[in-house]
C-alpha positions in Angstrom: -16.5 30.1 -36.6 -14.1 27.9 -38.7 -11.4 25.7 -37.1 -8.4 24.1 -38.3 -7.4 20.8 -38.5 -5.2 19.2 -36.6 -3.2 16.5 -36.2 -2.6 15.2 -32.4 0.2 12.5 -32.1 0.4 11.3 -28.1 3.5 8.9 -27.8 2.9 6.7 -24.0 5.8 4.9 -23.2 5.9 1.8 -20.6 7.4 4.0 -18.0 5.0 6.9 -18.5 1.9 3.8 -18.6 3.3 2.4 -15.4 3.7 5.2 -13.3 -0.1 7.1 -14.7 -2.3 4.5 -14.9 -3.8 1.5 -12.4 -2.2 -1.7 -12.8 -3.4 -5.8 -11.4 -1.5 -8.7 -11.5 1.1 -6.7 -13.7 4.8 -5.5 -12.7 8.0 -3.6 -14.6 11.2 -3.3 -13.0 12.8 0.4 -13.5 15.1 -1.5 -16.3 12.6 -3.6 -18.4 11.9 -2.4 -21.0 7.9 -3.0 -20.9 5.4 -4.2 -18.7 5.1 -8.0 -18.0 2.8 -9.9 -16.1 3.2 -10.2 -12.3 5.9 -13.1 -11.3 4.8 -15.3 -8.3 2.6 -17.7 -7.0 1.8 -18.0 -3.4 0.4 -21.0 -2.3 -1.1 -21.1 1.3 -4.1 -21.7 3.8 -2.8 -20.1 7.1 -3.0 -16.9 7.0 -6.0 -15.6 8.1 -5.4 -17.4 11.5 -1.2 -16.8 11.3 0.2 -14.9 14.2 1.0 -16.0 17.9 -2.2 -16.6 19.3 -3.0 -16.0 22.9 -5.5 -18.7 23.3 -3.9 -21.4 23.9 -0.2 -22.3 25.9 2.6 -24.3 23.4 1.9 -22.1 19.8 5.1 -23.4 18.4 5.5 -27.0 17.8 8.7 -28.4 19.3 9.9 -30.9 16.6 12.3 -34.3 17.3 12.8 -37.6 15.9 9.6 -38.3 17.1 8.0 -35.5 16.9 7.0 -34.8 13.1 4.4 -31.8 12.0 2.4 -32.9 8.3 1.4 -29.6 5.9 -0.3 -30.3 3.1 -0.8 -28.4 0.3 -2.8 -28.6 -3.2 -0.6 -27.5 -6.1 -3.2 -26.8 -9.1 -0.7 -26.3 -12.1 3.3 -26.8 -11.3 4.7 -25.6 -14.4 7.3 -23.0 -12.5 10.6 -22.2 -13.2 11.8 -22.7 -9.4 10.0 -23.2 -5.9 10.7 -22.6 -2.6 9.5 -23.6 0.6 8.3 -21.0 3.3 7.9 -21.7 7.0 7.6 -19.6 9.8 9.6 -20.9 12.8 12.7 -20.6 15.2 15.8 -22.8 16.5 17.4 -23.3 19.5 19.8 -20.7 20.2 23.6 -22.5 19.5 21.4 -24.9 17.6 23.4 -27.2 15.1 21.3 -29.7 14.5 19.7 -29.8 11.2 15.8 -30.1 10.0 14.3 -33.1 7.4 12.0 -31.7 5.6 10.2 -34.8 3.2 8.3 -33.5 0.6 5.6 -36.5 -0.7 8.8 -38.3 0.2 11.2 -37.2 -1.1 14.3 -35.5 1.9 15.2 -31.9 1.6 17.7 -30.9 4.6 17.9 -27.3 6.0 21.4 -27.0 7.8 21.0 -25.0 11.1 21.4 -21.3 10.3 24.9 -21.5 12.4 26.2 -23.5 9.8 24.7 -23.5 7.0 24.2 -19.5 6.8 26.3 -18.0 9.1 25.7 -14.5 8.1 22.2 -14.9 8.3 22.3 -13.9 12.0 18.6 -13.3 12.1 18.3 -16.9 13.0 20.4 -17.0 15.9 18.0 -14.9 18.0 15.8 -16.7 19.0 13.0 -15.4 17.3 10.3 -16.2 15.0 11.5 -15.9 11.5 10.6 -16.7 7.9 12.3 -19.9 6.7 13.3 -20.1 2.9 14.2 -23.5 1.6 14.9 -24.4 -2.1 12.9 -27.1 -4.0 13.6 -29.1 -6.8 9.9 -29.3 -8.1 10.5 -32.8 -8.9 9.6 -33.3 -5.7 6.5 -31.9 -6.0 3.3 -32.8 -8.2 -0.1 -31.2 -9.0 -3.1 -31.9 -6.4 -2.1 -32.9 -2.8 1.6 -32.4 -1.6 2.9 -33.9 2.1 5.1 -32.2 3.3 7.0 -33.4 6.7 8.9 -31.6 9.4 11.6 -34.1 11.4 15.0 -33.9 13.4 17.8 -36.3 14.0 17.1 -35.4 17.6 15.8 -36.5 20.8 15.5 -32.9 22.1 13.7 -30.1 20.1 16.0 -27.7 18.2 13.2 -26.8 15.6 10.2 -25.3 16.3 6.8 -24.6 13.6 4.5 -21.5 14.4 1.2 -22.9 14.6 -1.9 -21.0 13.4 -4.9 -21.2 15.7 -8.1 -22.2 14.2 -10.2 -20.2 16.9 -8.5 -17.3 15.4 -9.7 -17.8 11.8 -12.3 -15.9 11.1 -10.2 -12.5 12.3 -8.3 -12.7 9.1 -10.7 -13.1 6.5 -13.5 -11.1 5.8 -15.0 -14.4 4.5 -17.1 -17.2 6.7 -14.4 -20.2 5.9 -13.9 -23.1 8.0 -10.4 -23.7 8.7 -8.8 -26.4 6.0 -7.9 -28.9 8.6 -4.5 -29.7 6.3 -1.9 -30.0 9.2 -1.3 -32.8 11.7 1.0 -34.1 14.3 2.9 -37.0 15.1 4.1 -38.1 18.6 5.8 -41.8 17.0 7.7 -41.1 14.5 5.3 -40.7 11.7 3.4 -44.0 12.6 -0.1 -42.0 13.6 -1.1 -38.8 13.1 -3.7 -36.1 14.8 -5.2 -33.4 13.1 -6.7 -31.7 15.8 -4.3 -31.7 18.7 -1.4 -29.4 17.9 1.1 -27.5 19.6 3.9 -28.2 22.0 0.8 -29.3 24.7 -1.3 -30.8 22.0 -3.9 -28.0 23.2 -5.8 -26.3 19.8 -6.4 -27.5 16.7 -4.9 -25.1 13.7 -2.4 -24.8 10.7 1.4 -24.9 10.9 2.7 -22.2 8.6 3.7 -23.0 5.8 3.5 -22.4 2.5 4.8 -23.1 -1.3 5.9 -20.1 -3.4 6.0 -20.8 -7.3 8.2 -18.9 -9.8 6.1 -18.2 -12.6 4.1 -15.5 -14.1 0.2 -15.5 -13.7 -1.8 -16.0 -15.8 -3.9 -12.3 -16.4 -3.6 -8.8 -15.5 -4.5 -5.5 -16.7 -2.9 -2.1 -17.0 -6.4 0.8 -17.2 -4.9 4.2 -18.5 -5.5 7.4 -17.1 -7.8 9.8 -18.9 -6.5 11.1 -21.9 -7.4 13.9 -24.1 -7.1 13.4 -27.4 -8.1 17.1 -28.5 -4.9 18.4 -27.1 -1.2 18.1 -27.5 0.3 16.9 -23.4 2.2 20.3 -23.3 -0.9 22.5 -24.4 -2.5 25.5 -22.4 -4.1 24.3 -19.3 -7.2 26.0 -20.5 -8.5 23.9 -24.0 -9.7 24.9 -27.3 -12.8 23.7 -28.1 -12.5 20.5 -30.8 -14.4 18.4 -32.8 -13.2 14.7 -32.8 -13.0 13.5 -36.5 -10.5 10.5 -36.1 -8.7 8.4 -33.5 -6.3 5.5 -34.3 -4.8 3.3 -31.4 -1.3 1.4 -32.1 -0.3 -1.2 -29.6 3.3 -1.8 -29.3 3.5 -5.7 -28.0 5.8 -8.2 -27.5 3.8 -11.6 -27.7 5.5 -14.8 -27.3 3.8 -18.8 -28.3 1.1 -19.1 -25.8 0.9 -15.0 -25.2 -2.7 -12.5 -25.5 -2.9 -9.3 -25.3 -6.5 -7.8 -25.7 -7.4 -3.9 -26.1 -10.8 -2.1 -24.7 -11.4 1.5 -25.2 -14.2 3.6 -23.4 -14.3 7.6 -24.8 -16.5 10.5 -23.2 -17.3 14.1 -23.4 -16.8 15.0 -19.9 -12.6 14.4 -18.5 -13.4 12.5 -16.2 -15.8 9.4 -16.5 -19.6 9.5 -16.1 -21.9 7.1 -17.2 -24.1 9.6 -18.8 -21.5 11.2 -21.0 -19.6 7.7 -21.9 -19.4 4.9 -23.8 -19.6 0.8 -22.2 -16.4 0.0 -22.8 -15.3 -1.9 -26.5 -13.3 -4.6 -27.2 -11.2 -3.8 -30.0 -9.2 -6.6 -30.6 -5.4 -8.1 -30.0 -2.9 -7.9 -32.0 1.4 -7.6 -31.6 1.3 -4.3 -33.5 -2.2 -3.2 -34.8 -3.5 -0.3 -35.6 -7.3 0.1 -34.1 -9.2 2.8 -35.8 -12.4 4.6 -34.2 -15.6 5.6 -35.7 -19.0 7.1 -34.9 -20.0 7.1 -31.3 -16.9 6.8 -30.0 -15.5 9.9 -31.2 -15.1 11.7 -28.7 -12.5 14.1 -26.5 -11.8 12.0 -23.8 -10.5 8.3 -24.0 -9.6 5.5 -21.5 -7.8 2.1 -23.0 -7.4 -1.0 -21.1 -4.9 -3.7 -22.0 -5.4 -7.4 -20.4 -2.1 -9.4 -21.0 -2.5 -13.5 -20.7 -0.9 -16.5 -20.7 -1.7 -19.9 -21.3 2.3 -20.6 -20.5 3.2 -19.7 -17.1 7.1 -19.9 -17.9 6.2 -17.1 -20.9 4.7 -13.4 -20.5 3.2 -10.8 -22.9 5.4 -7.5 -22.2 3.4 -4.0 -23.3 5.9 -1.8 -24.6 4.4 1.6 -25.8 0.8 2.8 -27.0 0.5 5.3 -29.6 -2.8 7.8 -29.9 -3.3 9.7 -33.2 -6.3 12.2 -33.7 -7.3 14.1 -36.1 -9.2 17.3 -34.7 -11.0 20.6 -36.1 -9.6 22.8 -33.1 -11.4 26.6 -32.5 -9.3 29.3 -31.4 -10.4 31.5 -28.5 -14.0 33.7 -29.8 -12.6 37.3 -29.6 -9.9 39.1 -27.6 -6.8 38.0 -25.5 -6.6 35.8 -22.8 -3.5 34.5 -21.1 -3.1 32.5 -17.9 -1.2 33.9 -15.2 -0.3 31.4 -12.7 -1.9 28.3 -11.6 -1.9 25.5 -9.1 -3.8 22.0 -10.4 -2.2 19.3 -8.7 -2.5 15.5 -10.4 -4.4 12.9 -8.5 -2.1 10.0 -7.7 -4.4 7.0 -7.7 -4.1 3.9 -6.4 -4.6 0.5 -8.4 -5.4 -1.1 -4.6 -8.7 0.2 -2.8 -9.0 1.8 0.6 -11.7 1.6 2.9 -11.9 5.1 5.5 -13.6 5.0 7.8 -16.5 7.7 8.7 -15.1 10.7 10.9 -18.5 10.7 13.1 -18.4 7.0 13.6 -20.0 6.7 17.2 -17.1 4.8 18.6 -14.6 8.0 17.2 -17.1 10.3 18.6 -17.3 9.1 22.0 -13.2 8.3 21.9 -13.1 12.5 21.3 -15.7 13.3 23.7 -14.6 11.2 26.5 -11.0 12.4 26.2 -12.2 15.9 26.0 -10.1 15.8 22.4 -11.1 19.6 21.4 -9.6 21.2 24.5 -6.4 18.9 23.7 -6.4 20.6 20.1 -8.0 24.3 21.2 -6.1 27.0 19.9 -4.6 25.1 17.1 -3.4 27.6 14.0 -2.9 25.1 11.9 -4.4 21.6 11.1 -0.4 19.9 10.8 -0.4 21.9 14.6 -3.6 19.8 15.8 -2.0 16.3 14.3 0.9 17.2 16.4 -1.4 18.1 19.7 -3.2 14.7 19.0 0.6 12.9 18.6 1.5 14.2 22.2 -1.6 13.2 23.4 -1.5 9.4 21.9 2.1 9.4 23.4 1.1 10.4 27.2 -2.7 8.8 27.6 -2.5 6.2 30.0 -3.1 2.3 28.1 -4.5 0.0 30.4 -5.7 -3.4 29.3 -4.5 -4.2 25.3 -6.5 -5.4 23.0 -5.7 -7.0 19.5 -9.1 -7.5 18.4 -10.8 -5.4 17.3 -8.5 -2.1 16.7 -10.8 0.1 19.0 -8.9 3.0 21.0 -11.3 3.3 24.1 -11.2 -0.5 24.4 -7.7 -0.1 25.5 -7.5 3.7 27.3 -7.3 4.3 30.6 -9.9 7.3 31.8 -8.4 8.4 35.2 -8.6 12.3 36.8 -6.3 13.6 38.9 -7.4 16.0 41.9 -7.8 19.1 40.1 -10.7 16.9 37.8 -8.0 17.0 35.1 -7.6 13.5 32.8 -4.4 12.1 34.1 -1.7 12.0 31.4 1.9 9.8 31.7 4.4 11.2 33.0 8.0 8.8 31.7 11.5 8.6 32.8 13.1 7.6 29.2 11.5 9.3 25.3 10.2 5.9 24.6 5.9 5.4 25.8 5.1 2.5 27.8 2.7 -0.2 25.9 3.7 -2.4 22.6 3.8 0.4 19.5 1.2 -1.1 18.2 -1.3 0.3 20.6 -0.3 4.0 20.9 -0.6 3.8 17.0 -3.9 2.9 17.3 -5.0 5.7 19.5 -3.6 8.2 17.8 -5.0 6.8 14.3 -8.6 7.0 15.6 -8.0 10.4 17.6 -6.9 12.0 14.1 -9.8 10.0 12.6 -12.2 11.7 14.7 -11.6 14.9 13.6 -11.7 14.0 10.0 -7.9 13.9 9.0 -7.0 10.8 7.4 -4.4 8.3 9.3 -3.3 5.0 8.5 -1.5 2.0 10.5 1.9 1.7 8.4 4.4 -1.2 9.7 8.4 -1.3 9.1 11.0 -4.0 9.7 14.2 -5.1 8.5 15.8 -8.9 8.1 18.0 -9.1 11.2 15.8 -6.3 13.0 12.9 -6.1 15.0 10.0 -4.1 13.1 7.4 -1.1 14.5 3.8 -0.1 13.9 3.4 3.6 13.2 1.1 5.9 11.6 1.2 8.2 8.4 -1.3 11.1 8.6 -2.4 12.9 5.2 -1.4 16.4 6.1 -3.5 19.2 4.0 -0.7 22.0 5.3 2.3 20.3 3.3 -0.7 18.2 0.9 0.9 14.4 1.4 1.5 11.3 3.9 4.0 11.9 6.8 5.2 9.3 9.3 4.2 10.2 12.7 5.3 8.2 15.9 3.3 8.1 18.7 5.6 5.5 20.7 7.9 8.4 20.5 6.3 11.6 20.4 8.3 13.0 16.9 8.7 12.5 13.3 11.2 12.7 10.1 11.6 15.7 8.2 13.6 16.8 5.5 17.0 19.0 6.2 17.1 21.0 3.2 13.2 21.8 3.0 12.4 21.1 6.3 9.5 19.0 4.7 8.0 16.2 6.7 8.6 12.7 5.5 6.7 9.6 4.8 8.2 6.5 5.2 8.7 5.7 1.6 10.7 8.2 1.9 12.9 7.2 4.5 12.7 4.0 3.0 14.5 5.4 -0.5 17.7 7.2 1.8 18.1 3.3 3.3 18.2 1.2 0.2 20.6 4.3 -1.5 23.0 3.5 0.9 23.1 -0.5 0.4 25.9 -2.2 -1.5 23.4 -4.8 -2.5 20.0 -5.7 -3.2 18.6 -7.1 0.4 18.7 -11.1 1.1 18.0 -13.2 4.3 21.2 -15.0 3.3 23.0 -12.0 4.4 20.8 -8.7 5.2 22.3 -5.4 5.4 22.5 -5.2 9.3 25.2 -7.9 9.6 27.4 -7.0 6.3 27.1 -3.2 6.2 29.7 -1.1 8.3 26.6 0.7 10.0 28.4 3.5 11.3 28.5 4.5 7.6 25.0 3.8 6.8 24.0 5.9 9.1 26.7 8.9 8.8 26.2 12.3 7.4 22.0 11.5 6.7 20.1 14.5 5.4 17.1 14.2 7.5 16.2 15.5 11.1 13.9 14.5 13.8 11.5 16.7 15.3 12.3 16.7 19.0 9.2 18.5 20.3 9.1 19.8 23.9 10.2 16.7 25.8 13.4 16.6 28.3 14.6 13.5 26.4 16.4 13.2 23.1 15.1 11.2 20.1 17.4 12.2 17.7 20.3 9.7 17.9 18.2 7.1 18.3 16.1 7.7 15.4 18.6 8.3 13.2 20.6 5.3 13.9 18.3 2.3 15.6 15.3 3.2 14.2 16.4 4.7 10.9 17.4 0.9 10.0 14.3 -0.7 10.1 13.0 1.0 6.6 14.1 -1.9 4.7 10.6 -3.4 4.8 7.0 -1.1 4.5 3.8 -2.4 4.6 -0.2 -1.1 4.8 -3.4 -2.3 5.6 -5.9 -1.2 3.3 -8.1 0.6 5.2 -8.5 2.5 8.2 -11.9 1.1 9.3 -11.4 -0.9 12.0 -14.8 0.4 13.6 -17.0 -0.5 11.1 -15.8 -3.8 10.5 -13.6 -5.5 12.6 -12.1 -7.7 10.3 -10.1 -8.9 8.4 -7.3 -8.1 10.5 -4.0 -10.1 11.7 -4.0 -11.8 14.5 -1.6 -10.0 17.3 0.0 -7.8 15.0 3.5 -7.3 16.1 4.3 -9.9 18.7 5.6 -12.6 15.9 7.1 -11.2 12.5 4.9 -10.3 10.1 3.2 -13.3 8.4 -0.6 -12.5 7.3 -1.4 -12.5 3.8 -3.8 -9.3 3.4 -0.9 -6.5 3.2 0.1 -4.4 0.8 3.9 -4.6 0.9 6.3 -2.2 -1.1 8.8 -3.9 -3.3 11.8 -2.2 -5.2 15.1 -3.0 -6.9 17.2 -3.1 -3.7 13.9 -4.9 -1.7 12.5 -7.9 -3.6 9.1 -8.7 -3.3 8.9 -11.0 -0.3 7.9 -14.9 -1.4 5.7 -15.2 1.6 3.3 -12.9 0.6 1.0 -12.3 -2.2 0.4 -8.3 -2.6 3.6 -6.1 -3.1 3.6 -2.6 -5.4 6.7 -0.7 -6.6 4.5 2.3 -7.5 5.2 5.1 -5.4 1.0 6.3 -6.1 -0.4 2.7 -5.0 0.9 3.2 -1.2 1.1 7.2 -1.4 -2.2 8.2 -3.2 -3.5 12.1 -3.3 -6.3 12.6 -1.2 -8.5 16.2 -0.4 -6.9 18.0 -3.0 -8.6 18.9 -6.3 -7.8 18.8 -10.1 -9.7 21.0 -12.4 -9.7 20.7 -16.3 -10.7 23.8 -18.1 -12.6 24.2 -22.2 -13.2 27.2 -23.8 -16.5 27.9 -24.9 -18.4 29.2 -27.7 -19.8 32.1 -25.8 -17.3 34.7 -25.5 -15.2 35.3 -22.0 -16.3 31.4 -20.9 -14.6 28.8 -19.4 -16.6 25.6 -18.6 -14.8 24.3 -15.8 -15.1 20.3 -14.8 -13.8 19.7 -10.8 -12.3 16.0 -9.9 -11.0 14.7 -6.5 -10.2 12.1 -3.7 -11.7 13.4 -1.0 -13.1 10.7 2.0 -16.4 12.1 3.9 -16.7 14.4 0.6 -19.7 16.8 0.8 -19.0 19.2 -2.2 -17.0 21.5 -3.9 -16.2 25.3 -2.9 -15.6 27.7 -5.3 -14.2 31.2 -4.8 -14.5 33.5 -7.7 -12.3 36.8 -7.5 -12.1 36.7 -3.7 -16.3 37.0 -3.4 -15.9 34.1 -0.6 -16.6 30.2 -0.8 -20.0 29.0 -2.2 -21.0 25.3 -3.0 -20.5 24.3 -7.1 -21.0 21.2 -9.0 -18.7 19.3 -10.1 -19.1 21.2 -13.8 -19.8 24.3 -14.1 -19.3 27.5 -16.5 -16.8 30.6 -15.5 -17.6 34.2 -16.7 -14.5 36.3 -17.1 -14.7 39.8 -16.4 -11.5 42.1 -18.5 -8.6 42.2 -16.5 -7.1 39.8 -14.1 -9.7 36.9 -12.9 -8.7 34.4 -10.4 -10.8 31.3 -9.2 -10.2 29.3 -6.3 -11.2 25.7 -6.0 -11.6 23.2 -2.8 -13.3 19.9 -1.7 -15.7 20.0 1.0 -15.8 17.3 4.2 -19.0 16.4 6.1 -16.4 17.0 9.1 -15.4 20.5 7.9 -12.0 20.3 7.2 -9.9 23.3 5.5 -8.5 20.7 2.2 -5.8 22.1 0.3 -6.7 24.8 -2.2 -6.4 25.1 -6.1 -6.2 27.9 -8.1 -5.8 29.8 -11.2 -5.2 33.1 -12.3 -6.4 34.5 -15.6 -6.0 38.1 -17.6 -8.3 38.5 -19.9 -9.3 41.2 -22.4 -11.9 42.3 -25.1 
């Protein structure tokens, strides 16, 4: 059969790059006009130990004018554009008194909050807070940096959270001794001890603080999505068959003195990568605006590029601006007779760029948590899997919590296992909406009770400047095929008023930051300059009351709906199977451990005191259990090779359903026969725990 030739042009514009492919150490705001390197250098050696520990008395060090606390910290290469000092701390409440901070000697004063931010009533509660104080980077130099807390002050109006070295090894997957790189001083800065700190001198640890440098780093890499370039973007869904005779690559770059950007390229036969079918990947080259041509091997349907931008000047970035794909195909047309497609669903599978550890559904410790608690007969005649998450919420929400425990995140660590006189496991019974127990804990209960049955859950925290924060959970539905926020402290959740469509907290998040005048800044946060009556008026979501004789809905809507500002995961959700990392007493001390992933956005900067932020939706709300399917003509007549994809965690296999015949295992690749007339093929992923996953499908007439 002769073809025709073709010629392909596909056109990939930053935004389109951004939001399709997986991204490190790279960033673009919704208004730049490409993608830069990531801004932001964090440098720090507390966090795997930084929290309030509950190991020793006196965690904050009470600083005086004879009282000093020493940090030091090693700057490798200072060239930045600005810098900032970060500490984690609190003040007396009134307090007035300011804090010396000397910085390889040379004084930087923070005014108390009361008078030197007055809107910035955060710092008047009495609270640990994050402490921001410009630098001029004069003051600082590459290698070893002192840096020295001290008041005017007999009596302490300044305290330091200290980080407790016994707690070290919680927050690093890593065996690393502690840096010893903070002492005290009880004369004025004549002597000093590194291993007595605290306000009783009783544990040896590491004040936090840290050094944030404005500058870009120095790599990162943007890896596309598959592409195929047989096929115009806005072709059928099911493809002609092709021959591959040429592809050409143009890079569209901006590339400043001191500025790389280098091209690989990896093409296969199969859409979606497989070692057999694919090439290594091949370095092609850089270039400001090249064109890369491809020959022999490489020739093929499918194609995946990867761009590295660099910098040997960290005041300078390389900015990708666009990639152009041109082809040049023999395309086939369909063998004989008509075919038309109907109606389909084929979802796309949002990656993320960050990896996620799950954890394994019949982990012994989530077994026994579902036996013990008789967890079926909590769930037993359940319709619907979104009605077992909710069954599960209620019973996270009433189960008895009787001794807490931080480390490690293990649910029957912390439940009470009590039965009342008719052999029944006792269950709370409150006198307000709001659980007994720190959220934290509830959270983890009910992450481990969804765990157990297979459906996904992960710990999510919020908070806003000026507010207290909350650990919660987002469940992957399969029902409504997404992430919803679910809140077991509570017993309800957010949905949507016009769809009635559960919500995530991203979500949330995005009807917030709407609503704000300005972008969010501890200087003045949104809770003390916004009228919040307003912020709060007229919102188009609703709360889920559920069957309990106390209202939620005004105080969701108004206390809790505020603390969106701030959204942030821990990448992964097994805590069973290793313990750590993990922070140390999440929740009782505002959030300062380093191994989040943090959402950033236009109206919510990237915080300086952490290291790992996203502004792409896909990196903290990924597709999971649902499956993609690419379909290719063949040569034979009435066939339709078909090639299955997904993110499934405990994936056994895919199910296939063929005209209604009923659900039988397929590989991932396989060939479909149609029959004249309407054809329809179904399409799921399997789970070693036997979940339902969402279904895909088409719907094909065809004729001879």
């Amino acid at each position: 059969m002769e073809g025709k030739l073709k010629e392909i042009e596909i056109i990939q514009s930053a935004e389109q790059i951004y939001r399709t492919s997986t991204v490190d150490n790279v960033w673009k705001k919704a208004k730049d006009y490409g993608i830069k390197l990531l801004e932001g250098e964090l440098i720090e050696n507390d966090s795997p130990a930084a929290g309030e520990s509950r190991l020793a008395p006196g965690v904050y060090e009470a600083i005086t004018n004879r009282i000093f606390a020493k940090k030091e910290l090693w700057i490798e290469d200072l060239r930045a554009s600005s810098a900032l000092l970060l500490f984690l701390g609190k003040e007396e409440k009134g307090n007035k008194t300011p804090l010396y901070i000397d910085v390889n000697g040379n004084t930087v004063v923070r005014k108390a909050s009361l008078i030197g931010y007055p809107l910035a009533k955060q710092y008047q509660l009495g609270w640990g807070r994050w402490y921001y104080v410009d630098l001029p980077l004069s003051y600082l130099r590459e290698g070893k940096n002192e840096i020295v807390f001290r008041t005017p002050s007999k009596e302490p109006s300044w305290y330091i959270l200290v980080a407790n070295d016994e707690e070290y090894y919680k927050g690093t997957i890593e065996d690393v001794k502690p840096p010893n790189t903070s002492a005290k001083s009880k004369d004025g800065g004549k002597t000093w001890n590194y291993d007595r700190l605290g306000s009783e001198d009783a544990f040896d640890g590491e004040y936090i603080v840290r050094i944030y440098l404005k500058k870009f780093r120095r790599k990162g890499s943007i890896t596309s999505s598959i592409i195929d370039v047989g096929s115009a973007p806005e072709g059928s869904i099911v493809k002609h068959r092709v021959d591959v005779k040429e592809i050409t690559i143009t890079l569209d770059l901006d590339l400043p003195p001191k500025t790389y950007a280098t091209l690989e390229v990896r093409t296969g036969k199969t859409p979606f990568y497989d070692e057999a079918s694919w090439s290594r990947w091949i370095e092609l080259g850089s270039g400001e605006k090249k064109v890369y041509k491809l020959d022999g091997e490489m020739l093929n349907r499918y194609l995946q590029w990867k761009v590295t931008l660099t910098t040997d000047d960290p005041l300078t970035t390389p900015t990708l601006k666009s990639i152009k794909i041109r082809s040049k195909v023999i395309q086939y047309d369909w063998p004989e007779g008509f075919l038309k497609v109907v109606d389909y669903k084929n979802p796309e599978l949002k990656r993320s760029s960050w990896n996620f550890d799950y954890e394994k559904w019949d982990h012994p410790r989530l077994q026994e948590l579902r036996r013990k608690f008789k967890l079926d007969s909590v769930v037993e005649g359940c319709k619907t899997e979104f009605e077992k998450i909710l069954r599960l919420l209620n019973w996270a929400y009433r189960i008895p919590i009787g001794e807490v425990c931080y480390y490690p995140w293990d649910a029957l660590r912390m439940l009470k296992l009590e039965y009342d006189s008719k052999g029944e496991i006792k269950l709370n019974v409150y006198d307000q909406r709001r659980r007994d127990k720190m959220c934290l804990f509830p959270a983890i209960v009910f992450m481990q009770a969804c765990l157990s049955f297979g459906i996904q859950a992960r710990h999510i925290n919020i908070n806003s400047e000026g507010l207290s924060g909350h650990e919660v959970v987002e469940v992957w539905s399969n029902d409504y095929e997404k992430w919803i926020y679910m809140d077991p402290t509570r017993d309800f959740y957010y949905y949507d008023k016009n769809t009635g469509i559960p919500l995530n907290a991203l979500e949330i998040h995005n009807i917030l930051v709407e609503r704000l005048k300005e972008v969010e800044d501890w200087r003045r946060p949104f809770y003390f300059t916004h009228d919040i009556s307003e912020l709060t008026k007229n919102l188009p979501i609703g709360v889920r009351e559920g069957e309990n004789r106390f209202p939620v809905t005004e105080y969701a809507l108004k206390s809790q709906f505020l603390i969106f500002q701030h959204l942030r995961i821990i990448p992964r959700n097994n805590f069973l199977s290793r313990h750590r990392p993990l922070p140390v007493n999440q929740g009782d001390v505002v959030w300062c451990w380093d191994g989040y992933l943090n959402w950033a956005d236009e109206k919510t900067p990237p915080l300086p005191h952490f290291s790992k932020h996203t502004n792409r939706p896909q990196d903290m709300y990924w597709s999971i259990n649902q499956v993609s399917f690419v379909l290719e003509m063949e040569e034979e007549p009435g066939s339709i090779r078909v090639y299955l994809e997904t993110i499934t965690p405990d994936f056994s296999g895919f199910l296939v359903n063929i005209d209604g015949s009923g659900w039988a295992e397929k590989d991932k690749t396989f060939i479909w026969r149609l029959h004249e007339g309407i054809n329809h093929m179904a399409v799921r992923s399997e789970t070693t725990s036997g979940l339902k996953n969402p279904v895909s499908w088409i719907k094909i007439v065809y004729h001879k």
